[in-house]
Structure formats: structure tokens, C-alpha cells
MILUMVO-983101 format. One line per 8 residues: number of its first residue (from 1); their letters; for each residue x negated, y negated, z negated of C-alpha. Coordinates in steps of 0.5 Angstrom, whole numbers, always signed. Layout:
REM residues N
NUM> A> X,Y,Z ~ ...
This chain:
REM residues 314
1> XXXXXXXX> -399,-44,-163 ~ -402,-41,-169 ~ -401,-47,-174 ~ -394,-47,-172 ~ -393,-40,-174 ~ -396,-41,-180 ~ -390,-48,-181 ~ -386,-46,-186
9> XXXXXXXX> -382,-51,-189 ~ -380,-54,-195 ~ -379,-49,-200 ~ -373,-52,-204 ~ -370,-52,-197 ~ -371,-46,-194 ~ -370,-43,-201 ~ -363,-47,-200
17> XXXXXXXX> -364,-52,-207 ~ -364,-58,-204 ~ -361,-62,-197 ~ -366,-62,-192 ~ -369,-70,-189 ~ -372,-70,-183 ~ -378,-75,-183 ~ -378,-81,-179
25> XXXXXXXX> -384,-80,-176 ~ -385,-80,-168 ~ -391,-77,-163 ~ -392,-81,-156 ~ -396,-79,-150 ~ -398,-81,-143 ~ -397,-79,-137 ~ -401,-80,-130
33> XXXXXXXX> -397,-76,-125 ~ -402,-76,-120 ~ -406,-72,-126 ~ -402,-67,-126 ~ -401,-66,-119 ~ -403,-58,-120 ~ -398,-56,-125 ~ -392,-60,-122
41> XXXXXXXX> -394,-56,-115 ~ -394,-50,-120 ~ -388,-52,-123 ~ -384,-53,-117 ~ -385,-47,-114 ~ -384,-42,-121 ~ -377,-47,-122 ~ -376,-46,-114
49> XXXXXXXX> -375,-54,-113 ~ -376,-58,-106 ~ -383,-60,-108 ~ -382,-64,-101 ~ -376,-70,-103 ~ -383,-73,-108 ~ -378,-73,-114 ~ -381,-69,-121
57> XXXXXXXX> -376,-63,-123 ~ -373,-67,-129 ~ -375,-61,-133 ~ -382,-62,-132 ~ -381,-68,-137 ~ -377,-63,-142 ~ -382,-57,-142 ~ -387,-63,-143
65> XXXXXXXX> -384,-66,-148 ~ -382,-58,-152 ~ -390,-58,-152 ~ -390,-65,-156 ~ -385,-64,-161 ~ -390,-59,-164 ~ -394,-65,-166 ~ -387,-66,-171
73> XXXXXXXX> -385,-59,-173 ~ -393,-58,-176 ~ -392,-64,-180 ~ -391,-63,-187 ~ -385,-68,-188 ~ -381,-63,-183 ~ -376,-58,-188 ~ -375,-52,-183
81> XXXXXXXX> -379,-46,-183 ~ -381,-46,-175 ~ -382,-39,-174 ~ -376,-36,-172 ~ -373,-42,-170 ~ -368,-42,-165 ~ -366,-47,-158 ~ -360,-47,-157
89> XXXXXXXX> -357,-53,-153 ~ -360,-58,-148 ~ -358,-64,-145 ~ -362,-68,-141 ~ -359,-75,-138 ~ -363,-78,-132 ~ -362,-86,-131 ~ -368,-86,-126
97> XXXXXXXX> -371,-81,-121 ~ -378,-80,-123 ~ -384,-79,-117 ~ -389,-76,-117 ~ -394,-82,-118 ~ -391,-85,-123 ~ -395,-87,-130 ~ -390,-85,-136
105> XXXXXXXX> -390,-85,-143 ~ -386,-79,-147 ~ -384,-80,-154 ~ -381,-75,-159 ~ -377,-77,-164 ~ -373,-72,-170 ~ -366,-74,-169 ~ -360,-70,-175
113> XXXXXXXX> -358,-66,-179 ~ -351,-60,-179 ~ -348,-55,-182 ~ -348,-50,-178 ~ -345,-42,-180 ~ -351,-39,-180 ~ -357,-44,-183 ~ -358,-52,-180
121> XXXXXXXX> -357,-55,-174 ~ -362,-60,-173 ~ -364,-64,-166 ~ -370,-68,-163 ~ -370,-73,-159 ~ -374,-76,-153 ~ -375,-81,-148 ~ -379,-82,-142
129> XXXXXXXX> -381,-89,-140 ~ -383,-90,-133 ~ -389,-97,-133 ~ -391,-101,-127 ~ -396,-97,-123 ~ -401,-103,-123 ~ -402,-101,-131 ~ -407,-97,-134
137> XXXXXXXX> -404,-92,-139 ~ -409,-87,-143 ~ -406,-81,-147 ~ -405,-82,-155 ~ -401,-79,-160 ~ -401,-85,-164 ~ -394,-88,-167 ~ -396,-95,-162
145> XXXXXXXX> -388,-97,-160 ~ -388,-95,-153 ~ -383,-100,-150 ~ -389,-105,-152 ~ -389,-105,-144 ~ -385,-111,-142 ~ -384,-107,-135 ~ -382,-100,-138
153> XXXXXXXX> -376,-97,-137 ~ -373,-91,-141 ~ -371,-86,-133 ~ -369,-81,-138 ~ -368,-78,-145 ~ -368,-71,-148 ~ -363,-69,-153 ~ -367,-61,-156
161> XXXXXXXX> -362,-58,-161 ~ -365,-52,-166 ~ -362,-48,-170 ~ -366,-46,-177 ~ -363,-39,-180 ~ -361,-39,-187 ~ -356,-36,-190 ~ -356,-40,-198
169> XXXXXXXX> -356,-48,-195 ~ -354,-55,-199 ~ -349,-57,-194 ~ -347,-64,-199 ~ -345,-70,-194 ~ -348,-66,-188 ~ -343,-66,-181 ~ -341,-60,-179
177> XXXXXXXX> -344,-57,-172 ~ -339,-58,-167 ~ -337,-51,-163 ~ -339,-52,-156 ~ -334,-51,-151 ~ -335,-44,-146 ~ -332,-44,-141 ~ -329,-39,-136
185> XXXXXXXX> -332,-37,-130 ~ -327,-33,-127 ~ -326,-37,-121 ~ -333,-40,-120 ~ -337,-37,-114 ~ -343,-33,-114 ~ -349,-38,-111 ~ -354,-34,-112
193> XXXXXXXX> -354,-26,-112 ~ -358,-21,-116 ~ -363,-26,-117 ~ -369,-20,-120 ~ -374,-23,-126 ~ -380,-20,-127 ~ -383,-17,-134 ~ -389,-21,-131
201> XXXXXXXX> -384,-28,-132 ~ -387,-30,-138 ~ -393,-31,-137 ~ -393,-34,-131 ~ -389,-40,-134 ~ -394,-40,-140 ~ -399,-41,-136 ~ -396,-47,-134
209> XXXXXXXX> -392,-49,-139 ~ -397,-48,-144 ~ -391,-44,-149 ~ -395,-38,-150 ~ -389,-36,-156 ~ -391,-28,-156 ~ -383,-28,-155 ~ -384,-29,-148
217> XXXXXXXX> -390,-25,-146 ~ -390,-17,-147 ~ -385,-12,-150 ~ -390,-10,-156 ~ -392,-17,-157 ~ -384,-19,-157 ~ -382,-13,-162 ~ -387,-16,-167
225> XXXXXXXX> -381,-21,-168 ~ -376,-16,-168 ~ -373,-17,-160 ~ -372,-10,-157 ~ -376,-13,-152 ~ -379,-20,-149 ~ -375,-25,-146 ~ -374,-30,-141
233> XXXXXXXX> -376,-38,-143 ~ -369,-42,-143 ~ -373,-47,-141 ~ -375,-44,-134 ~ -368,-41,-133 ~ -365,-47,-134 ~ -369,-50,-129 ~ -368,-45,-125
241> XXXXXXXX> -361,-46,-125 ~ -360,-53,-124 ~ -366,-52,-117 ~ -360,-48,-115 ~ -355,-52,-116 ~ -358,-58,-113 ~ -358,-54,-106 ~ -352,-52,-106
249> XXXXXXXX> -350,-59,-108 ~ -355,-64,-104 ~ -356,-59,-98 ~ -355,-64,-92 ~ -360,-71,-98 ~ -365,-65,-98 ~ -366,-62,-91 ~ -365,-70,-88
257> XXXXXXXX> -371,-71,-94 ~ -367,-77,-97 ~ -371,-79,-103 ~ -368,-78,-109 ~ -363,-74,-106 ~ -359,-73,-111 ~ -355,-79,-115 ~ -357,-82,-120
265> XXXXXXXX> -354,-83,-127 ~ -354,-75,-128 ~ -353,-71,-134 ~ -355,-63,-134 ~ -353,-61,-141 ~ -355,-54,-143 ~ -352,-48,-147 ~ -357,-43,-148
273> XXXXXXXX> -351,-36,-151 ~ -356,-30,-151 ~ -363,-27,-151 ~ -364,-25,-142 ~ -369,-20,-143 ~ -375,-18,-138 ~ -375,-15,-134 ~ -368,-16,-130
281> XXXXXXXX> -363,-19,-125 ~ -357,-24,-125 ~ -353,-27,-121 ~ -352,-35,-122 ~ -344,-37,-120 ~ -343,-45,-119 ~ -336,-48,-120 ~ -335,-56,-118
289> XXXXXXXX> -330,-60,-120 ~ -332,-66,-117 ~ -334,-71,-122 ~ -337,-64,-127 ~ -340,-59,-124 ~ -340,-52,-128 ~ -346,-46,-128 ~ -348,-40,-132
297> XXXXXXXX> -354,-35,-130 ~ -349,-29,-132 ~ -350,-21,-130 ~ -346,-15,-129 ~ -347,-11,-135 ~ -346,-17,-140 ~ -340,-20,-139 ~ -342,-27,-144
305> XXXXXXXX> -346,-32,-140 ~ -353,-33,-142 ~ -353,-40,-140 ~ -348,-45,-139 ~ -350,-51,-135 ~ -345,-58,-134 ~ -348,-63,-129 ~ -344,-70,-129
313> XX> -344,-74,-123 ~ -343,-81,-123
């Protein structure tokens, strides 16, 4: 955590004198579920996932892949200053339903770079690929190509949008940042009523997550980096939110203990709005138009969601 604090980029970038490149340089690391099995229980019961259908919450393999991507931003090719660096969107595509004794490989790589009105949009990239359970993988964090596994199959990717904050940029040949859609949730309905969220929240999820990012922890600890107070991880309410939804939407598969429940492929594409401070309480409000199904973790003083959610079916 430290070094990344410490991460301040390149200077002719972040002083805005020079466009900013992204290194071609990627971090991969094995997984043995059944190694895990502690903090995926841990996991599914701080997200709320039915931990009984035998399928890993697709935000395990996000949470996990965030931690890795720290490997990339302490590189010293990386343009951005890390501290202060903002998650703003999330999309996650499941090809393949994981279970919980798979043997995986996550593998992070930087994607691009945008303009973007307030600094550079940039995103990283990540696959898991799933191997045969008859082989043997040992975790590294080596460039060795992951796909070398004639039997592997990439289940899932993850696309992590960042925000980098600057106000003097070199924007030359670089693509405008395109504004996301918000849609209005006038007629959704509310699946999940004054959901209370504990001032104890953060830590709770850093004790799983590993992402001790102060931010998240204390008041104190939070105001330190300008925050009025400490915040919810978008990561859990985005894995929250979509625990949800799935039980309102696989009700009938999860109860008849189908495994998986849910279909496959499926995308779960994330907004994070605005900052959800600790403690409080939100309402999650779904709105299911067949073929996309709409959600946002909204409360009642604050009429801007502070998440949007879009899950596509097949």
C-alpha cells in the first residue's frame, strides 16, 4: 500500500507536457479455489451470495484482479500518479460460470488511454482463464503467457476504468472518453429497502479484500485525503447490488439449487456516480426490460444514484 502511495508518475505527464503511454507489461497470478475456500466463504457472506449453487461470485475474480493491478501501477513506465486515482466504471463479462474448485490464472494488462474533462481516462484489463483440474498451477507473477495451457479457457474479462485528475493535459491523438448513459429509475422498484451500511463496512471488506486504502477504513483516516468521512468500497456495492438482483431474477434456479442458476454469457457493467459514505442507508431499485435489466444503489436525500448497474442477458 505504502509504495503505491508513494507512485507518483511521470513528471512531464502528470506536470501535462507530454501525452501519456501506458506500458505493455502485464502481471499473472494462479489461483487454486479450493486454497481459497476461506475467503471466498468470507466473501460470499459479506456480498450476500448463496454460497450453496457452488459458483464463485464473479466479483471474487474482480476484487482479486484490483489487488494485482497493483503490481502494474508501481511500475515505473506507469504515467499516473496513483494517489488520488478514481474507479469509475466496471464491466465484467462472464463467458463460463466458475466453481469453487477451479484452478485459475488472472492476468492484468493496461488497456488505453482518453481525454477526459477532468484529467485521463485510462482502463486495465483482465482475463481469467480456467485449466483442467488434473493440472497443477503454482502462483507467480511472471510475464509467462497464460494461455500456454492448450486446455485453458478464458471464463471471464474484466475491463477497470480510472480516472487520473489533472487539470493541464497533452490530449494530441488521444480519443475523447465517451459519456456514459444514466438512465432514470423513475419507474424501477425498490428490491431492497433501507439497506443500513455500518461505519464498520470498510474494514470488514479490507479484511477480505486486502484493500486497506484509508479512504475506506475511519473518519479520521479518510479526512487525511480530503473526504468528509470514509466510504463505502464500489467494489462490495457493486457486488452487493448484483447479489441482489440475481435473487430477484434466478429466484426459482437458486431455490431448486440449479447449478449455475444464472445464464451464461452474462455482462454486469458498472458506473460508480458518487462517493457512498459510512455509515448510512440505501435502497437498491431494479428494472428489468427482458433482455437488459437495470440497477442503482440510491437513497433518499440524494436524488443522483451512486451506482448504476446494466446486467446483459442472452
Amino acid at each position: 500500500m505504502l509504495e503505491l502511495l508513494f507512485q507518483n508518475g511521470i513528471k512531464a505527464v502528470t506536470q501535462g507536457d507530454m501525452v501519456p503511454v501506458l506500458p505493455n507489461i502485464s502481471s499473472n497470478q494462479a489461483f487454486d479455489l479450493t486454497t481459497f475456500k476461506d475467503n471466498i466463504y468470507q466473501y460470499h457472506c459479506c456480498t450476500d451470495w448463496p454460497s450453496k449453487i457452488g459458483v464463485v461470485h464473479p466479483c471474487w475474480f474482480a476484487m482479486q484482479a484490483i489487488q494485482q493491478q497493483a503490481q502494474l501501477f508501481t511500475d515505473k513506465a506507469q504515467p499516473f500518479k496513483v494517489l488520488g486515482l478514481v474507479h469509475v466504471a466496471n464491466n465484467i463479462q462472464i463467458k463460463q460460470w466458475v466453481n469453487d474448485t477451479a484452478n485459475v490464472t488472472i492476468t492484468c494488462r493496461f488497456g488505453q488511454v482518453w481525454s477526459h474533462p477532468r484529467g485521463y481516462m485510462f482502463n486495465v484489463l483482465s482475463t481469467v482463464t480456467q485449466h483442467s483440474s488434473n493440472q497443477s498451477k503454482h502462483s507467480d507473477n511472471t510475464n509467462a503467457n497464460a494461455d500456454a495451457d492448450a486446455d485453458a479457457q478464458v471464463v471471464m474479462t474484466i475491463d477497470s476504468h480510472y480516472l487520473a485528475r489533472q487539470d493541464k493535459l497533452q490530449t494530441a491523438s488521444l480519443p475523447a472518453y465517451p459519456v456514459p448513459l444514466i438512465q432514470a429509475y423513475d419507474e424501477s422498484e425498490i428490491v431492497t429497502s433501507q439497506l443500513p451500511l455500518p461505519s464498520d463496512l470498510g474494514k470488514v471488506y479490507a479484511k477480505i479484500s486486502g484493500d486497506y486504502n484509508p479512504i475506506h477504513l475511519y473518519p479520521l483516516s479518510a479526512k487525511l485525503f480530503g473526504l468528509k468521512r470514509h466510504i463505502a468500497h464500489g467494489m462490495w456495492t457493486k457486488a452487493k447490488t448484483f447479489s441482489t438482483l440475481t435473487k430477484q431474477l434466478w429466484a426459482d434456479a437458486i431455490e431448486q439449487n440449479v447449478s449455475p442458476p444464472f445464464p451464461q454469457p452474462l455482462t454486469i457493467d458498472v458506473q460508480f456516480l458518487q462517493m457512498l459514505y459510512l455509515p448510512g442507508q440505501v435502497d437498491i431499485r431494479m428494472q428489468d426490460n427482458g433482455g437488459e435489466v437495470f440497477g442503482w444503489v440510491v437513497s433518499a436525500d440524494r436524488p443522483k444514484p451512486y451506482l448504476q448497474m446494466r446486467i446483459c442477458k442472452p
